[in-house]
N, C-alpha and C positions, 0 to 999 in steps of 0.2 A: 425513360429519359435519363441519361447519365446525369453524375454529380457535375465535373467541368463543366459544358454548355450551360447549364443549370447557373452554375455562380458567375459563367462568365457575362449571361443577360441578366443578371439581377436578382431572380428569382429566389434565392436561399442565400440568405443573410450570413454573412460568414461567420457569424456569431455563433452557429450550430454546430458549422465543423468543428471548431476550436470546444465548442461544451461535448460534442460527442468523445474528441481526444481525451479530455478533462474526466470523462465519464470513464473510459475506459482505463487511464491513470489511476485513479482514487481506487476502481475494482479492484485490480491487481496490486495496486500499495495496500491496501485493507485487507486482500485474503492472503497476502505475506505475512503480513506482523498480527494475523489469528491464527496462519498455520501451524504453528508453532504448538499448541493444544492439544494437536493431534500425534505430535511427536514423542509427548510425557512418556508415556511407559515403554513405546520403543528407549528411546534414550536410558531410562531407567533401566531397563535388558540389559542394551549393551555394553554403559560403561560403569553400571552398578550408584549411580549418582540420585540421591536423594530426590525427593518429590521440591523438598525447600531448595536446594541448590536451584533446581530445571525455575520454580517460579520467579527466586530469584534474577534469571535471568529477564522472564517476562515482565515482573515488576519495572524492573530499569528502563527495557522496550518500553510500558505504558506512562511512564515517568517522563522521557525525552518524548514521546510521542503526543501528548502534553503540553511541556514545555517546549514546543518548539512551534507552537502555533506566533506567538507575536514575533519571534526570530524571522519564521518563514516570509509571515506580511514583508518584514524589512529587506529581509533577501528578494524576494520577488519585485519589491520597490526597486531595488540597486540593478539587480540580474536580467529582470525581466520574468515573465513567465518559462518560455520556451527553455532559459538555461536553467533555472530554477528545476523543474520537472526532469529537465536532462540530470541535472546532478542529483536529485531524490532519487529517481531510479536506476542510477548508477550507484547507489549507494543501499538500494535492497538488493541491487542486482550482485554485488559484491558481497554482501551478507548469505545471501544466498545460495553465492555458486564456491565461498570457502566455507560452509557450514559442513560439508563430508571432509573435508581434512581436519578437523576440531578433534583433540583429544582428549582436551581438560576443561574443567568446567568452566574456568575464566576466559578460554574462548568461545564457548556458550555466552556467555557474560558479553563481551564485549561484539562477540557477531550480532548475535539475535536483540542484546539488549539495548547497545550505544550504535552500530551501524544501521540495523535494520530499522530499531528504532526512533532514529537522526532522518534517517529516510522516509519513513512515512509519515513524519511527522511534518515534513516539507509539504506533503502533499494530503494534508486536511480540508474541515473544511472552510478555511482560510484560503487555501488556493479556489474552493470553490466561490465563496463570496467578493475575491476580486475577480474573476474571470467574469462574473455577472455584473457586476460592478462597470465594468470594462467593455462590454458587449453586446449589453442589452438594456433596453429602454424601456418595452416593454414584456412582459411574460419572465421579470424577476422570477417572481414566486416559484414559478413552470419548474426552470432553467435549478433554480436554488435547489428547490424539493427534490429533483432529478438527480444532481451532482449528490445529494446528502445519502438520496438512496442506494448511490453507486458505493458510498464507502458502507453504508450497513450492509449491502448485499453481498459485499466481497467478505466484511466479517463473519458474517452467518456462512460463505460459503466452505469454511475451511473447519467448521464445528464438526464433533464426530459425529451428528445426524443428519449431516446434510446430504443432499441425493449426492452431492461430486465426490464429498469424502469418504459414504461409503461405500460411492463403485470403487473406489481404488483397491485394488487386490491389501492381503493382509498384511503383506509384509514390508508395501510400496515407503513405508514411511519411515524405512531405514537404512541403514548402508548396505547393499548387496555387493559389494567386491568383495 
């Protein structure tokens, strides 16, 4: 049976969809703002930048990423969820895709630390707790533990023993132009 027909007679609470989206949000913002782990000693090759510099940048990522849990409650209050999420991940999505034009450290610093950072921090678990909050009545717990393990899974999945990180070919995790 399809999903439409499905939610148009009743049957699936649109509570799910919205935790499935949620779900897959939190993975992808969490294995963003771990990737970065796996980057250390490429970066270190390429632009000869200290091990303290590269943490330095991660330090600041887990600083805002932190600090940005009661902000986001309030942003998601004002915004909504939907914009909220939109502008979190326009804002890893932008860390992200100027991180190969980066030359110097301090835009390491301010991609990886203060945008990518600001970004997933939008999208903790704070946004998981009001979406539950918001959409479910029953099966809290279910919905909570689900959304929590979506941001740990996504963490672990960017570690250097993870099965995804280490099919990635050797060298995937630098600049190749």
């Amino acid at each position: 049976m399809s999903l439409v027909p499905t939610l148009v007679r009743g049957r699936l609470h649109y509570g799910w969809v919205v935790a499935v989206i949620a779900f897959l949000t939190l993975l992808v913002a969490a294995g963003s703002r771990s990737s970065v782990s796996v980057m250390i000693v490429p970066l270190e090759q390429e632009f000869g930048w200290s091990r303290a510099t590269i943490s330095a940048a991660v330090s600041v990522n887990l600083f805002l990423f932190g600090l940005m849990g009661p902000f986001a409650a309030a942003i998601i209050e004002w915004l909504g969820i939907r914009t909220t999420m939109a502008i979190s991940l326009a804002l890893v999505a932008t860390g992200l895709g100027l991180t190969p034009l980066m030359t110097e450290p301090w835009q390491l610093v301010v991609l990886w630390g203060v945008v990518v950072g600001s970004g997933t921090g939008m999208t903790a678990v704070v946004l998981a707790a009001i979406i539950v909050g918001r959409w479910f009545a029953e099966r809290r717990g279910l919905v909570l533990g689900l959304l929590t393990a979506s941001n740990a899974t996504g963490s672990s999945s960017s570690c250097r023993r993870s099965p995804i990180s280490s099919s990635m070919p050797a060298g995937a995790a630098r600049r190749s132009w």
